[in-house]
PDB file of N, CA, C and O in Angstrom, chain B, residues numbered from 101:
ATOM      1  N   UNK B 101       0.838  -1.182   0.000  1.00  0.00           N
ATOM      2  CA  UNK B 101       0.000   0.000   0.000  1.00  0.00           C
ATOM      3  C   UNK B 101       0.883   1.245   0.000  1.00  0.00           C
ATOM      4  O   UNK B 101       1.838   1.301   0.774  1.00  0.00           O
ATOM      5  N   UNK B 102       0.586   2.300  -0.884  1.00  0.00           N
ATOM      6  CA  UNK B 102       1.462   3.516  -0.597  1.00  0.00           C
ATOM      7  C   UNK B 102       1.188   4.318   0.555  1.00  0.00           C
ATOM      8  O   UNK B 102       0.243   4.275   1.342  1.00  0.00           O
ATOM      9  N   UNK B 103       2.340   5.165   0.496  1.00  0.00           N
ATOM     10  CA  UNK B 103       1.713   5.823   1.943  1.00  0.00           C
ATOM     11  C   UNK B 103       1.022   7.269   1.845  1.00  0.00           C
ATOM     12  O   UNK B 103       1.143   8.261   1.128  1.00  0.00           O
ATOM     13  N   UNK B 104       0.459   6.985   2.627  1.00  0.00           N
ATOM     14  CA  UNK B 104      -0.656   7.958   2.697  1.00  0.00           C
ATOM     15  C   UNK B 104      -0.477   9.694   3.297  1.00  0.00           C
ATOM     16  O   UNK B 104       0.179   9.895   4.319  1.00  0.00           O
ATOM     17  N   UNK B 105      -1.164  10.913   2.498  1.00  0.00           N
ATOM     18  CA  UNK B 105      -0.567  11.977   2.464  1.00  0.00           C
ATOM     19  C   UNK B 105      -0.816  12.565   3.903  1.00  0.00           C
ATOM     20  O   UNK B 105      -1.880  12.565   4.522  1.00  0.00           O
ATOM     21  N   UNK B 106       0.884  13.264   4.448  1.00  0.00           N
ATOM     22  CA  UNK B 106       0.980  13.668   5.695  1.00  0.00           C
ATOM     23  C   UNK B 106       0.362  15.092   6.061  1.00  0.00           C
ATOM     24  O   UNK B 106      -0.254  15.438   7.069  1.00  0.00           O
ATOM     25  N   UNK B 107       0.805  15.968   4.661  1.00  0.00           N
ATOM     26  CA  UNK B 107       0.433  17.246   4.690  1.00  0.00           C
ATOM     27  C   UNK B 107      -0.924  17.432   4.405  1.00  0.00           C
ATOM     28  O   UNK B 107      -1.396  16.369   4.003  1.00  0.00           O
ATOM     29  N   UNK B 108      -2.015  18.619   4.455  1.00  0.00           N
ATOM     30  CA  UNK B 108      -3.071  18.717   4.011  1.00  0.00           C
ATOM     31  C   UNK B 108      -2.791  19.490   2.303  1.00  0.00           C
ATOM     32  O   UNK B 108      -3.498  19.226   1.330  1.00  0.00           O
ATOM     33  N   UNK B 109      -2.025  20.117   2.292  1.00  0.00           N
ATOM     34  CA  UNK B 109      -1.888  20.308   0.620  1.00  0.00           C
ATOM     35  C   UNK B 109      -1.633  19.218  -0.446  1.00  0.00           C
ATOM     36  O   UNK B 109      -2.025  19.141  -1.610  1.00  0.00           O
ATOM     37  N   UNK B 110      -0.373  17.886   0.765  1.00  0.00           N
ATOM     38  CA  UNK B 110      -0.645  16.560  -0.463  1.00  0.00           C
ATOM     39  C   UNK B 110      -1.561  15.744  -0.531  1.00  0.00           C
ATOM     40  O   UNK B 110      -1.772  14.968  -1.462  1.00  0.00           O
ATOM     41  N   UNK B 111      -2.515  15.931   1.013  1.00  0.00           N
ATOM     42  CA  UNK B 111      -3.555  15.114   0.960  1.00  0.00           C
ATOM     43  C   UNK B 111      -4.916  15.819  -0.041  1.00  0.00           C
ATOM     44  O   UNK B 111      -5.745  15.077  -0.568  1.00  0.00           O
ATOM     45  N   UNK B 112      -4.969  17.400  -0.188  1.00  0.00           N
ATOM     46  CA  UNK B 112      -6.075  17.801  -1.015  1.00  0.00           C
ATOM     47  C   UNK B 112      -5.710  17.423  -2.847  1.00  0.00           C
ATOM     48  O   UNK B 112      -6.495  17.602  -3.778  1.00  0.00           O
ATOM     49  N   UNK B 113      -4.205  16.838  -2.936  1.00  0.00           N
ATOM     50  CA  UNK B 113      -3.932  16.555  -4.617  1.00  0.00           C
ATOM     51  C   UNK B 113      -3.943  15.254  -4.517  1.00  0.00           C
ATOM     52  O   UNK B 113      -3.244  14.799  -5.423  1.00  0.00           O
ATOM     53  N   UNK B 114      -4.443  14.328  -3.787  1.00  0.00           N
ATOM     54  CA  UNK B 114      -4.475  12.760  -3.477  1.00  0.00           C
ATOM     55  C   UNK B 114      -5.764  12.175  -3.846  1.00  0.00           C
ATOM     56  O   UNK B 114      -6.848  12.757  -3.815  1.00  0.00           O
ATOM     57  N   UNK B 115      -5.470  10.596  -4.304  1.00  0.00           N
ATOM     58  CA  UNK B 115      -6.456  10.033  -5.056  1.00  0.00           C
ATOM     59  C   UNK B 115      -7.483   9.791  -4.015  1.00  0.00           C
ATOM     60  O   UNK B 115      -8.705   9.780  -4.159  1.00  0.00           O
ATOM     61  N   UNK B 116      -6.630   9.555  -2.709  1.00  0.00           N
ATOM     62  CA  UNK B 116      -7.461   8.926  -1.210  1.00  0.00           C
ATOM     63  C   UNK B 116      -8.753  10.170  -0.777  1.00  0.00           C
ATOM     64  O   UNK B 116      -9.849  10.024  -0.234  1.00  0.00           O
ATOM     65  N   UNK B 117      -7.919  11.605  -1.385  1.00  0.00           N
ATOM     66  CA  UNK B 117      -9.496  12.898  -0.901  1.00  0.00           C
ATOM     67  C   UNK B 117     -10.393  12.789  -2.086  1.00  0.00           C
ATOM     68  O   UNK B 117     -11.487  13.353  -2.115  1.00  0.00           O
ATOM     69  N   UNK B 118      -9.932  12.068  -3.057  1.00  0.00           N
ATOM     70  CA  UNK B 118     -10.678  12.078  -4.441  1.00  0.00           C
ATOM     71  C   UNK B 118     -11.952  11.366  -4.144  1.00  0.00           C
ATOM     72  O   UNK B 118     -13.098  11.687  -4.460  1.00  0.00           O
ATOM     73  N   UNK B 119     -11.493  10.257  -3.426  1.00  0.00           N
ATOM     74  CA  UNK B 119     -12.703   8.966  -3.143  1.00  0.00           C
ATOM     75  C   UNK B 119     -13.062   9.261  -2.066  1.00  0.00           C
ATOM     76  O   UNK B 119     -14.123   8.637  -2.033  1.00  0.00           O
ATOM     77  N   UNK B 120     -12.984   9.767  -1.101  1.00  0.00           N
ATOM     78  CA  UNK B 120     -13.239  10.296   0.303  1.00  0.00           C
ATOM     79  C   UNK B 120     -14.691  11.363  -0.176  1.00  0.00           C
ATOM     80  O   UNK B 120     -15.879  11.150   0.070  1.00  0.00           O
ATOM     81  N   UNK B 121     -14.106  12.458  -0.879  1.00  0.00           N
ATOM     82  CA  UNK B 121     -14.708  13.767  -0.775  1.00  0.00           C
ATOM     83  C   UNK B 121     -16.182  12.887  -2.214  1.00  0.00           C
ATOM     84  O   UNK B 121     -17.259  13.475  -2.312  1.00  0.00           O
ATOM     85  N   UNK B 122     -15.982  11.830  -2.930  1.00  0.00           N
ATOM     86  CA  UNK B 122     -17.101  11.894  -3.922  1.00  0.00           C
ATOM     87  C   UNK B 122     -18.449  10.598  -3.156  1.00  0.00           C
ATOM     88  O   UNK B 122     -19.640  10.411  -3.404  1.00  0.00           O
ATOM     89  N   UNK B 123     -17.323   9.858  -2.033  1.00  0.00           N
ATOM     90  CA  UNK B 123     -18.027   9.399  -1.246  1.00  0.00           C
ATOM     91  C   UNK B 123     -19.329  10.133  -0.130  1.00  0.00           C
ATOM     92  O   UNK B 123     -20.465   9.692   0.046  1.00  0.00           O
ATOM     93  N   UNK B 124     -18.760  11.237   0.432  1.00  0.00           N
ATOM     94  CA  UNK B 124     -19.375  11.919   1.238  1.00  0.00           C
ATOM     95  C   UNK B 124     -19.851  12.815   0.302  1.00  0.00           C
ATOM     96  O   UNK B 124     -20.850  13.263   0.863  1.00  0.00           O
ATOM     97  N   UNK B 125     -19.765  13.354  -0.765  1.00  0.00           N
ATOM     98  CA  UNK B 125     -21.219  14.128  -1.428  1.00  0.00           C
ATOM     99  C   UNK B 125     -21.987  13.065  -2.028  1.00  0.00           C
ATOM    100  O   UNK B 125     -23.023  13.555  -2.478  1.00  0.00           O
ATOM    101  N   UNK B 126     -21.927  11.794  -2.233  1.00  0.00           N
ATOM    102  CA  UNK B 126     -22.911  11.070  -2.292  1.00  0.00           C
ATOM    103  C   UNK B 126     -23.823  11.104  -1.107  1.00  0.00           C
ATOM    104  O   UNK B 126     -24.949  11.588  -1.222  1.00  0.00           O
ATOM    105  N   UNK B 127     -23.315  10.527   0.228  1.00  0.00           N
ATOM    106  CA  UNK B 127     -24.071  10.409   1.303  1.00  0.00           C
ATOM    107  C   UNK B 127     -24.976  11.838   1.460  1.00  0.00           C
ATOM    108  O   UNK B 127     -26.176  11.764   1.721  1.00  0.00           O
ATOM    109  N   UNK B 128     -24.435  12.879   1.316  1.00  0.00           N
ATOM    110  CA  UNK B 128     -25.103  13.981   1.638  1.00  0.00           C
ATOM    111  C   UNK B 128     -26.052  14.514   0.830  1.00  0.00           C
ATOM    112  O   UNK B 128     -26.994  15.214   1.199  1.00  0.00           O
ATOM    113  N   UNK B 129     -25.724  14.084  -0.583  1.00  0.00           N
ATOM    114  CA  UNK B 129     -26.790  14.532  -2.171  1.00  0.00           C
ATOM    115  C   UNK B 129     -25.992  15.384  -2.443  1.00  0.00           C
ATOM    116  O   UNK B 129     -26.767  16.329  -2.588  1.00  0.00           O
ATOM    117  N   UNK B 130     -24.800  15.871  -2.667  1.00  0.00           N
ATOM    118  CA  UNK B 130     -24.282  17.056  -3.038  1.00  0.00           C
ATOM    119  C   UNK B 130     -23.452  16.935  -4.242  1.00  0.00           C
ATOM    120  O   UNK B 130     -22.459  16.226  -4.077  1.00  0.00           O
ATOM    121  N   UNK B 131     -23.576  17.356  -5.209  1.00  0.00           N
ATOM    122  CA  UNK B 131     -22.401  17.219  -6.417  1.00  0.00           C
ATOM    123  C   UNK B 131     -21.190  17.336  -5.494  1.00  0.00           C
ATOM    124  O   UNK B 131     -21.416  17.648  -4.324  1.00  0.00           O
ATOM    125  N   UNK B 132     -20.175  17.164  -5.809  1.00  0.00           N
ATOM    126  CA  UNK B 132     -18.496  17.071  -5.432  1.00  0.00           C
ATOM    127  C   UNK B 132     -18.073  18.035  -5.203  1.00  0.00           C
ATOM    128  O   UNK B 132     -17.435  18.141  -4.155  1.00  0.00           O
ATOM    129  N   UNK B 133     -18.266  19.440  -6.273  1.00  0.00           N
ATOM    130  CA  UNK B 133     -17.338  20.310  -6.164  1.00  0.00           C
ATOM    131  C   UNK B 133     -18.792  21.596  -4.961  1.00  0.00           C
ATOM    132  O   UNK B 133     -18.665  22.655  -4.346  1.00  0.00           O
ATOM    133  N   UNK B 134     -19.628  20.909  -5.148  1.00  0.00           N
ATOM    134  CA  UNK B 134     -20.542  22.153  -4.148  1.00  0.00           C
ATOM    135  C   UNK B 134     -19.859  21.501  -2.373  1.00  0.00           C
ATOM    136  O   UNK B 134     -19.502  22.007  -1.309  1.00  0.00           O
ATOM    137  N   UNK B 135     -19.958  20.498  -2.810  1.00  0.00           N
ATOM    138  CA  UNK B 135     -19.528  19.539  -1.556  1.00  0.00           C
ATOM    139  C   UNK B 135     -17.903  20.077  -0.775  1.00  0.00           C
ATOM    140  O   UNK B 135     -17.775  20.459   0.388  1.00  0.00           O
ATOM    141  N   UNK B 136     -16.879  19.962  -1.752  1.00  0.00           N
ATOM    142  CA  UNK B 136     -15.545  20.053  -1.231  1.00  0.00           C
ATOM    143  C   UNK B 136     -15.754  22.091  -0.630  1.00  0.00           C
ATOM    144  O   UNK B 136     -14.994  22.614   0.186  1.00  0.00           O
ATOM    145  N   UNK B 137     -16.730  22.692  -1.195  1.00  0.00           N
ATOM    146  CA  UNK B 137     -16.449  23.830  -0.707  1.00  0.00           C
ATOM    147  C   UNK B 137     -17.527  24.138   0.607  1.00  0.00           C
ATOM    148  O   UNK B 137     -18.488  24.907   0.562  1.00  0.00           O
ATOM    149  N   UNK B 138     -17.228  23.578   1.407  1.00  0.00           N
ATOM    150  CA  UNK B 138     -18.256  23.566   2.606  1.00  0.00           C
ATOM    151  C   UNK B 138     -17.088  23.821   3.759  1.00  0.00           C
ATOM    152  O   UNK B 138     -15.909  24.020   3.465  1.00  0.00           O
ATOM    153  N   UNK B 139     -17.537  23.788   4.949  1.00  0.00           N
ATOM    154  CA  UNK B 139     -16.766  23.976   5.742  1.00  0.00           C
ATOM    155  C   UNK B 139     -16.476  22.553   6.748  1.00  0.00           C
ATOM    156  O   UNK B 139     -15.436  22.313   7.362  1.00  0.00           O
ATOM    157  N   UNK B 140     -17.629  21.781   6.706  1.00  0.00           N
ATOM    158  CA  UNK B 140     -17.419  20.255   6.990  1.00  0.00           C
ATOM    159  C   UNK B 140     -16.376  19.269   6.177  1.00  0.00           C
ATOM    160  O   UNK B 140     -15.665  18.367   6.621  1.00  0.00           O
ATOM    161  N   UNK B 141     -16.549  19.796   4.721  1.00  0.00           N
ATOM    162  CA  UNK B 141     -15.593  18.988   3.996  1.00  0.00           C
ATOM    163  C   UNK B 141     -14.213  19.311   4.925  1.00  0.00           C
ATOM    164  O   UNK B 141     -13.586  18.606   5.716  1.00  0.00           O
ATOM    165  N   UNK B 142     -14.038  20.673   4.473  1.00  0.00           N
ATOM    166  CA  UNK B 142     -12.425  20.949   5.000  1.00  0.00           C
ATOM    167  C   UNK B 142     -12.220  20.739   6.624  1.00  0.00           C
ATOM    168  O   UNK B 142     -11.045  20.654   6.979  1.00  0.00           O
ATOM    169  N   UNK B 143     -13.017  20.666   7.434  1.00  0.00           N
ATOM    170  CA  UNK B 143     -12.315  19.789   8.558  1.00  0.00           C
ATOM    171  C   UNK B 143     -12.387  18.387   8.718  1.00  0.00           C
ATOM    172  O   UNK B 143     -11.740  17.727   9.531  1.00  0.00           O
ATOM    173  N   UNK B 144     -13.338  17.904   7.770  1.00  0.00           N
ATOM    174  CA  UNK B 144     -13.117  16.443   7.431  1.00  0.00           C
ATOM    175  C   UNK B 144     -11.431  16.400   6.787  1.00  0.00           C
ATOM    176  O   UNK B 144     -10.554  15.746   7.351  1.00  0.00           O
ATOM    177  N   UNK B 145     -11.311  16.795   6.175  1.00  0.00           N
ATOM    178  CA  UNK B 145      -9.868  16.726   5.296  1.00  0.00           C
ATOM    179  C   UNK B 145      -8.930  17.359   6.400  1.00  0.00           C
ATOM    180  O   UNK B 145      -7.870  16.737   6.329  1.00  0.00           O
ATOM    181  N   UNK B 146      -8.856  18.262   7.328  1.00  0.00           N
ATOM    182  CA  UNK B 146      -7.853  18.201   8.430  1.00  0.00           C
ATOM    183  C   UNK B 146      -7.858  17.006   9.278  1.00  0.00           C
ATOM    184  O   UNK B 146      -6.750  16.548   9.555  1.00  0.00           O
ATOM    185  N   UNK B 147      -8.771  16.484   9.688  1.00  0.00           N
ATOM    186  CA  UNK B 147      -9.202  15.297  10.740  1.00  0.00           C
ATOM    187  C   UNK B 147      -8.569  13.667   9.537  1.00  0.00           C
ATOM    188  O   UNK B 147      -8.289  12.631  10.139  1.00  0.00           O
ATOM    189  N   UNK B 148      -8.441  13.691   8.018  1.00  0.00           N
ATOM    190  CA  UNK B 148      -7.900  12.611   8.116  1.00  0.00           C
ATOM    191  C   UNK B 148      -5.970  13.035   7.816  1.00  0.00           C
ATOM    192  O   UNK B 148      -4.904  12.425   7.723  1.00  0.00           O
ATOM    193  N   UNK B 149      -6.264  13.853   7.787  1.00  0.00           N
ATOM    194  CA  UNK B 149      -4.714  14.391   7.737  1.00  0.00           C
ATOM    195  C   UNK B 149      -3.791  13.740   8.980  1.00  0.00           C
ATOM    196  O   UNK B 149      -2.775  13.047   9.053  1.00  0.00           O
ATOM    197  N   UNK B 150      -4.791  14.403   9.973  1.00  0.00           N
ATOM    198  CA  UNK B 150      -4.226  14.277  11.516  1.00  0.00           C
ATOM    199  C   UNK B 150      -3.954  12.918  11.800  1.00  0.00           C
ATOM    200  O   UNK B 150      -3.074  12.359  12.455  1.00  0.00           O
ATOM    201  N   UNK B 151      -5.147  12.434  10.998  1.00  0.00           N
ATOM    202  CA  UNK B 151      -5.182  10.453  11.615  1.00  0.00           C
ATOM    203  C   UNK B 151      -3.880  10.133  10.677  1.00  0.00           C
ATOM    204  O   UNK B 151      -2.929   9.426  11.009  1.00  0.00           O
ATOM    205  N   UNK B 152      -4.036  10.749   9.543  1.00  0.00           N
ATOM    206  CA  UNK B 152      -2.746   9.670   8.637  1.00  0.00           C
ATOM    207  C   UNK B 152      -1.168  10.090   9.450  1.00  0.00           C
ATOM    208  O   UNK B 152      -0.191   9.358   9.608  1.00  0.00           O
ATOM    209  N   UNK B 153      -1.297  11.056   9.731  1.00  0.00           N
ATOM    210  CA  UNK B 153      -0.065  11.395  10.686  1.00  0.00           C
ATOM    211  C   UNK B 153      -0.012  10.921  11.944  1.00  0.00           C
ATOM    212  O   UNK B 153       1.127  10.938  12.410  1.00  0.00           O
ATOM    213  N   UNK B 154      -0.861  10.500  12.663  1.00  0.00           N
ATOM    214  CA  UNK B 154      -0.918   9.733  13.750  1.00  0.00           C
ATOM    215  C   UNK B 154      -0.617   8.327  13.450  1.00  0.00           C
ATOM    216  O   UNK B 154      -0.177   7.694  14.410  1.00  0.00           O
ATOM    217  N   UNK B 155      -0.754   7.666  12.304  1.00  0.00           N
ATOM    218  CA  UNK B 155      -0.772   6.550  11.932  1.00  0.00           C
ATOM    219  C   UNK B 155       0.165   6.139  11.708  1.00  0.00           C
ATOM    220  O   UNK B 155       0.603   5.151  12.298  1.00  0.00           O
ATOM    221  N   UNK B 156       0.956   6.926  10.531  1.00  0.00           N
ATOM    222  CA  UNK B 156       2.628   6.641  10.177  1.00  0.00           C
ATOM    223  C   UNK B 156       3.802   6.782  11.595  1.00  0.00           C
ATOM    224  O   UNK B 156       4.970   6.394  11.577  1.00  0.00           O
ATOM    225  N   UNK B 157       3.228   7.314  12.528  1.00  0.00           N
ATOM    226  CA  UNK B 157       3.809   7.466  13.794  1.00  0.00           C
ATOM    227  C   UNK B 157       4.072   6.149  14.328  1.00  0.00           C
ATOM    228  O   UNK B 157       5.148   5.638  14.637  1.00  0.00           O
ATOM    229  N   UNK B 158       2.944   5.711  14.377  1.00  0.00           N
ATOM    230  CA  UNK B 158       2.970   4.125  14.933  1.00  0.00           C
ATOM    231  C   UNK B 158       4.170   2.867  13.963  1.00  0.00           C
ATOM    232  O   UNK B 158       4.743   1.842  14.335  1.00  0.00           O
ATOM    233  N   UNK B 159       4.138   3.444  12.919  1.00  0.00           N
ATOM    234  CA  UNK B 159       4.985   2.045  12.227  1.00  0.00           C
ATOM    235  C   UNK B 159       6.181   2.245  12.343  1.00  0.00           C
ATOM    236  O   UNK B 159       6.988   1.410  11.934  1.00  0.00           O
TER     237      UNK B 159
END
């Protein structure tokens, strides 16, 4: 598995926010790009930032 983005600028050019962010405007009904500009998206996208950096810590 590759590893997963530490920063939030490599995690917003990553395939992992690609499927993340089209996942959660499904759940919500929202096209993608009305979706990524919310303010839930973007602390969703700090909160997996934090975890992927918490994560690579551990290995």
């Amino acid at each position: 598995m590759a590893n997963r983005p530490k920063t939030l600028s490599a995690y917003l050019r990553s395939q992992q926010d690609r499927r993340e962010d089209a996942a959660n405007a499904r759940i919500v009904g929202m096209p993608v790009d009305k979706f990524k500009a919310t303010a839930q998206a973007k602390e969703i996208d700090r909160q997996i930032v934090s975890l992927n950096r918490k994560q690579a810590m551990k290995k």
